[in-house]
C-alpha positions as CSV (number, residue, x, y, z in Angstrom):
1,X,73.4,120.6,21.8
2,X,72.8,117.2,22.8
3,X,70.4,116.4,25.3
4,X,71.6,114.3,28.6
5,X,71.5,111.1,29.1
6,X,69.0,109.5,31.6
7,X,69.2,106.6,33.5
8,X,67.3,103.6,31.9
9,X,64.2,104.3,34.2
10,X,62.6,100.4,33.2
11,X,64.2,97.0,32.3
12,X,62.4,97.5,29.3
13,X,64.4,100.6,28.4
14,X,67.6,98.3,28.5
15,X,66.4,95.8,26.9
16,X,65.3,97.9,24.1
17,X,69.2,99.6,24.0
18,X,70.8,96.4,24.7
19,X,69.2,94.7,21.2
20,X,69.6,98.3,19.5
21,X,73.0,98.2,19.8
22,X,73.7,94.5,19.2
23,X,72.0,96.0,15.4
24,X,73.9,98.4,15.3
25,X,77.1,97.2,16.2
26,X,77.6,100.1,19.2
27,X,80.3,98.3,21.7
28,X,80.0,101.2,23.8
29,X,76.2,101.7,23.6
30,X,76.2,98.1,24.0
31,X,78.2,98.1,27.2
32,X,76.8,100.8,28.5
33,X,73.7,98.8,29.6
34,X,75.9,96.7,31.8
35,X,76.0,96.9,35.3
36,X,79.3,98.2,36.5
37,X,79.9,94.8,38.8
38,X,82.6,92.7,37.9
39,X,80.8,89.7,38.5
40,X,78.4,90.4,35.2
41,X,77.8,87.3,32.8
42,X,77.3,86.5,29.5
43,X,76.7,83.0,27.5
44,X,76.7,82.7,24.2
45,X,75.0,80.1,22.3
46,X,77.3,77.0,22.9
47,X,79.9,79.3,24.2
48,X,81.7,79.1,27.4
49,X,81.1,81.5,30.6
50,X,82.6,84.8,30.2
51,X,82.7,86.6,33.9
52,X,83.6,90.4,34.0
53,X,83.7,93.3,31.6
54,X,86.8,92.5,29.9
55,X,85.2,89.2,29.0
56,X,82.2,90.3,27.8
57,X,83.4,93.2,25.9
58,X,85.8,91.3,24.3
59,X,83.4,88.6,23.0
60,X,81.1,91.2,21.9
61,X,84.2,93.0,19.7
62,X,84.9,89.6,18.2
63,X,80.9,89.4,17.6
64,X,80.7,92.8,16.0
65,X,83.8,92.1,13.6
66,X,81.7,90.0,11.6
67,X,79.2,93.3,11.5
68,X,76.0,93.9,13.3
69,X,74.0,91.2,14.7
70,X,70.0,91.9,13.4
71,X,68.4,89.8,16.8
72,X,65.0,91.1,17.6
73,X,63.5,90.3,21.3
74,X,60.2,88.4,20.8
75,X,57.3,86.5,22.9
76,X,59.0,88.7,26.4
77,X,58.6,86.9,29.6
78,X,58.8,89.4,32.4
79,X,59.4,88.2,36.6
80,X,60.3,91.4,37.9
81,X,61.2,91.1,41.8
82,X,61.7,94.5,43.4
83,X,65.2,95.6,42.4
84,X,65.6,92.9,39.5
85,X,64.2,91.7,36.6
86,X,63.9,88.6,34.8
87,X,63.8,88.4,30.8
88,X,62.7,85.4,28.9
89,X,63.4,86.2,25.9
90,X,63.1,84.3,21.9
91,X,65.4,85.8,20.0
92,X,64.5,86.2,16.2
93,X,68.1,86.4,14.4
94,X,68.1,87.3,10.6
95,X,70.7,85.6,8.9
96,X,72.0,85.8,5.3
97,X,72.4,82.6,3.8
98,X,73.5,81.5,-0.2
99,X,69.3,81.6,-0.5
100,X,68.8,84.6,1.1
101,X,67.8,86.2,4.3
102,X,67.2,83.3,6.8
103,X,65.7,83.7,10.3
104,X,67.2,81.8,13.2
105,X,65.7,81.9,16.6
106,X,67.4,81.3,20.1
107,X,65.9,81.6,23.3
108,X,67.7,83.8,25.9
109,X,67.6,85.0,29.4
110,X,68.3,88.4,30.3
111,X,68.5,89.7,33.9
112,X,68.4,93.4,34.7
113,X,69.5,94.6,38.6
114,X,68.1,98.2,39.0
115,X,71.2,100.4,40.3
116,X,72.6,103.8,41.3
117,X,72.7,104.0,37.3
118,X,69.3,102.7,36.6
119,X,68.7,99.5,35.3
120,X,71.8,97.6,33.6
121,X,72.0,93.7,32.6
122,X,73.6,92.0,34.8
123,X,73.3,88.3,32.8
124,X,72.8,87.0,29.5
125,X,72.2,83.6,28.7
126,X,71.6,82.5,25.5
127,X,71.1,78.9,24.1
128,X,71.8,77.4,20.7
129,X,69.6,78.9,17.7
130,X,67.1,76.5,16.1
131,X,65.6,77.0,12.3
132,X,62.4,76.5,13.6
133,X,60.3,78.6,16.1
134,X,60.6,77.1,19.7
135,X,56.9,76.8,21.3
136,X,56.3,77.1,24.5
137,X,55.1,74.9,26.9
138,X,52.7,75.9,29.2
139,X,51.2,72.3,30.6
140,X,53.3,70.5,33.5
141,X,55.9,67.9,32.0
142,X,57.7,65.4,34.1
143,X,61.4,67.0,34.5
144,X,64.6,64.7,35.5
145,X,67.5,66.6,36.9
């Protein structure tokens, strides 16, 4: 018999299921870690705004059609607020390329709202992958907006 599910009692615990099923290529384990609101968001690298389930769902199917996606959460930023959390997130994504595995990395940001449900993403944000490792800067740089 199988034991019953519990809520994800941390943001970590999503996390963790969130980038288990993105390797596994588990749509509905996947989804499952999304809040229920229909105002959820997801950007992929270089990819446009998707707003809703059926959005996201959908690019995730289309993601998973070319098989599982091996990206493993590394160098975790954590704000957590009360009733959300903030994920900064590099991204280490294996590739296979004509020389072998490759590694890719992309730096993301994940948001978790803690619910009725426990803890479900609520946004993903990812930006373009690099070859190399982004550093990170931790000395005050002059910033134009």
């Amino acid at each position: 018999m199988r034991k019953p599910k519990l809520p994800p009692s941390s943001a970590d615990d999503t996390e963790t299921a969130f980038y288990d099923a993105l390797q596994n290529a588990d749509i509905e384990r996947l989804m499952a870690c999304w809040a229920d609101d229909d105002e959820i968001v997801c950007v992929h690298p270089g990819g446009p705004r998707l707003v809703g389930h059926a959005a996201v769902r959908a690019a995730f199917e289309a993601l998973f059609s070319n098989g599982r996606v091996m990206a493993q959460p590394e160098k975790v930023r954590r704000l957590d607020a009360g009733a959300c959390s903030v994920h900064s997130v590099v991204e280490r994504v294996s590739v296979m390329s004509d020389d072998g595995p490759q590694h890719a990395w992309v730096v993301a940001t994940n948001v978790y709202a803690k619910t009725a449900l426990g803890w479900r993403m609520v946004a993903h944000h990812a930006s373009p992958g690099s070859r190399s490792e982004p550093l990170d800067v931790l000395t005050v740089q002059p910033v134009l907006h």
